[in-house]
C-alpha positions as CSV (number, residue, x, y, z in Angstrom):
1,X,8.5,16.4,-44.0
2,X,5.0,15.3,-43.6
3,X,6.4,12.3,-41.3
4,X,8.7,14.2,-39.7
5,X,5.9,16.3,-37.6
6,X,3.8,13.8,-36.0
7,X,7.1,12.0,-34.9
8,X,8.5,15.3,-33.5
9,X,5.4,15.8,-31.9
10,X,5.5,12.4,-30.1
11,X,9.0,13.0,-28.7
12,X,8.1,16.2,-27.8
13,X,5.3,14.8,-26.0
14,X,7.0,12.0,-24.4
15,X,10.0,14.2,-23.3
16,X,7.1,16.5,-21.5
17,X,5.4,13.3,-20.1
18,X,9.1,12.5,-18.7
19,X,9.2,15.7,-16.8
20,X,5.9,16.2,-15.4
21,X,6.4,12.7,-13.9
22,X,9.5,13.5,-12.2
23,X,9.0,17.3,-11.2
24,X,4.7,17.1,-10.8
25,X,4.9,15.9,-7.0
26,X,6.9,18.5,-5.9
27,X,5.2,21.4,-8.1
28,X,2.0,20.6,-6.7
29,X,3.0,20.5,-3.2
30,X,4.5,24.3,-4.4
31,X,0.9,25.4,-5.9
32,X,-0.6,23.4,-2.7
33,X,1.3,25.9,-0.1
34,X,0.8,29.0,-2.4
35,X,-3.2,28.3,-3.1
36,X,-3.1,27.3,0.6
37,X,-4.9,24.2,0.6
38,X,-4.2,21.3,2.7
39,X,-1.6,19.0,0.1
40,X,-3.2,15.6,1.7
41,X,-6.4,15.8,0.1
42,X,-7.7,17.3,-3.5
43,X,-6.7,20.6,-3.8
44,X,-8.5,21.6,-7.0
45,X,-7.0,25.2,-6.5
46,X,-3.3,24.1,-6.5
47,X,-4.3,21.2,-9.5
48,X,-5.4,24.1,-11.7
49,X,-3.1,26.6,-10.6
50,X,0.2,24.1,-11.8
51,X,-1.6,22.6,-14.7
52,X,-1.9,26.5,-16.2
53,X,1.8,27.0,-15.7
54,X,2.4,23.4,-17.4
55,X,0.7,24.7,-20.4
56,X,3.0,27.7,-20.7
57,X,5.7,25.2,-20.1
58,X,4.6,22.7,-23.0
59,X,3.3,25.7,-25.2
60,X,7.4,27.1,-24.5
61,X,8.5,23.5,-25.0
62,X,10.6,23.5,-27.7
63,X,12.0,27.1,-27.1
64,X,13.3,26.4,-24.3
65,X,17.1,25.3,-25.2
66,X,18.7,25.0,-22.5
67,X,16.8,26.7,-19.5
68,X,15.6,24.4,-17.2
69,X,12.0,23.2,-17.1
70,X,11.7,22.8,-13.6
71,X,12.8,26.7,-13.8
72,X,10.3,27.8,-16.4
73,X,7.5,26.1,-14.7
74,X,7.8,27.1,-10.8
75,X,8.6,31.3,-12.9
76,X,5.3,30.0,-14.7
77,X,3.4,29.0,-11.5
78,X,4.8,32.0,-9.3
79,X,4.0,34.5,-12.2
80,X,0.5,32.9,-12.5
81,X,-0.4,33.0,-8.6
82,X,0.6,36.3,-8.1
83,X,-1.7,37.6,-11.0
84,X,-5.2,35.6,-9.1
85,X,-3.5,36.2,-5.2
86,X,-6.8,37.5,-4.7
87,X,-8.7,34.5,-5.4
88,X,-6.2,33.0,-2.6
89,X,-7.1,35.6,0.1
90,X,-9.2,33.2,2.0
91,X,-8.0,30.3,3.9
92,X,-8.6,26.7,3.1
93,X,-6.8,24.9,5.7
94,X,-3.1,24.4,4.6
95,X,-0.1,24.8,6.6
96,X,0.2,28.8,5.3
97,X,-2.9,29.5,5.0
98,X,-3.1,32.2,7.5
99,X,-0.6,34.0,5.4
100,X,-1.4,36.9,3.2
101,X,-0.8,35.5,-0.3
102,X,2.4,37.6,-1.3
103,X,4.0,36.1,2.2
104,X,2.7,32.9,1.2
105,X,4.4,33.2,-2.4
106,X,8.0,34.9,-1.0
107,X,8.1,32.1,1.8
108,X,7.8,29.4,-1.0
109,X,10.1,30.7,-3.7
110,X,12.8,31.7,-0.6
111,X,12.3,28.4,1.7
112,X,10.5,25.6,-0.3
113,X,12.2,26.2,-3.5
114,X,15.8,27.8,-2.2
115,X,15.6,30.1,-4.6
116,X,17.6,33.3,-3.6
117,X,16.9,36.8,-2.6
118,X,17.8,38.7,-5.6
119,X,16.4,36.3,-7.6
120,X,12.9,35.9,-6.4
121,X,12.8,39.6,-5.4
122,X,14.1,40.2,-10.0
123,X,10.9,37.4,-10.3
124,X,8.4,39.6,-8.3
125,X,9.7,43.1,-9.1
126,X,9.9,43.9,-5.7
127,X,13.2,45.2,-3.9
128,X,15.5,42.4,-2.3
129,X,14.8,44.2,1.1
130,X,11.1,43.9,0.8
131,X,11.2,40.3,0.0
132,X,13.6,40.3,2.8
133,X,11.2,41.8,5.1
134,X,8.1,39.9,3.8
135,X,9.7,36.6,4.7
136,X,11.2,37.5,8.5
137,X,7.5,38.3,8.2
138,X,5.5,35.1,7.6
139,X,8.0,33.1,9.7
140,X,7.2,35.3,12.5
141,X,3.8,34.7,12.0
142,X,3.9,31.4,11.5
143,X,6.3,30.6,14.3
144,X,3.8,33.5,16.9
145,X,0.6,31.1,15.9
146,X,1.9,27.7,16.5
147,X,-0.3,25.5,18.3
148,X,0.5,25.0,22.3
149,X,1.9,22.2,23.4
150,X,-0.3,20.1,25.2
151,X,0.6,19.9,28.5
152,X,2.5,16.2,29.7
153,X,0.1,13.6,31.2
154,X,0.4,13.3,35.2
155,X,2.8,10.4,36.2
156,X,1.1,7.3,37.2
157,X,1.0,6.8,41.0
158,X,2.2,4.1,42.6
159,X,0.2,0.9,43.1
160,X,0.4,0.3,47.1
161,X,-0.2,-3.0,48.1
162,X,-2.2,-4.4,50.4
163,X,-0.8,-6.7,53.5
């Protein structure tokens, strides 16, 4: 039995390995927008953020059956965000980071992660209708703050040439 451990251990390990190599990009681009930190360069915020919920995930590792880890992990990162949001109040650059940090967390569950209504609003505890509300919200917001447009450069005039 003695043996049996550290090999369990090592598959356990590598199985882990596996998945945070395949899911990591996209669950720190997740933490990135909720932390609100610009994903191109070190965002120590997001980094610790996700690798907190990756230790509940490979603490819960061998529990988890069936469910998904992908699944566990983003309820793991969601749940640990919205319990520091107000370490996130102040903006650091990112695309949402003029968000409040609940927007900031319904508009990633609902439009970076597709993950329904019901089911984000059951993963918050808030009503269906206010995570309704809180994203028509931020898109408003994001959509009334976009940048303008630079206006187009004047045409070129013509060249007249000389006789």
């Amino acid at each position: 039995m003695r043996e049996r451990r550290p090999a369990q251990e090592r598959r356990r390990a590598r199985e882990f390995e596996s998945f945070v190599a395949g899911a990591g990009g996209r669950l720190l681009s997740a933490a990135a927008l909720l932390t609100g930190e610009p994903a191109a360069r070190p965002a120590p915020a997001a980094e610790e953020l996700l690798l907190r919920a990756l230790s509940r995930t490979y603490a819960a590792w061998d529990r988890l059956g069936g469910d998904d880890p992908y699944e566990r992990t983003r309820r793991e990162l969601a749940a640990r965000f919205a319990r520091t949001a107000r370490r996130h109040r102040r903006p650091r650059g990112g695309p949402l980071a003029r968000l409040s940090p609940r927007e900031r967390l319904v508009l990633v569950l609902r439009l970076y992660e597709d993950v329904p209504e019901e089911l984000a609003a059951a993963q918050l505890g808030l009503p269906a209708a206010r995570v309704h509300d809180l994203c028509l919200h931020a898109v408003a917001e994001l959509r009334s703050r976009r940048r303008p447009e630079p206006p187009p450069a004047p045409a070129p005039s013509p060249k007249s040439s000389a006789p």
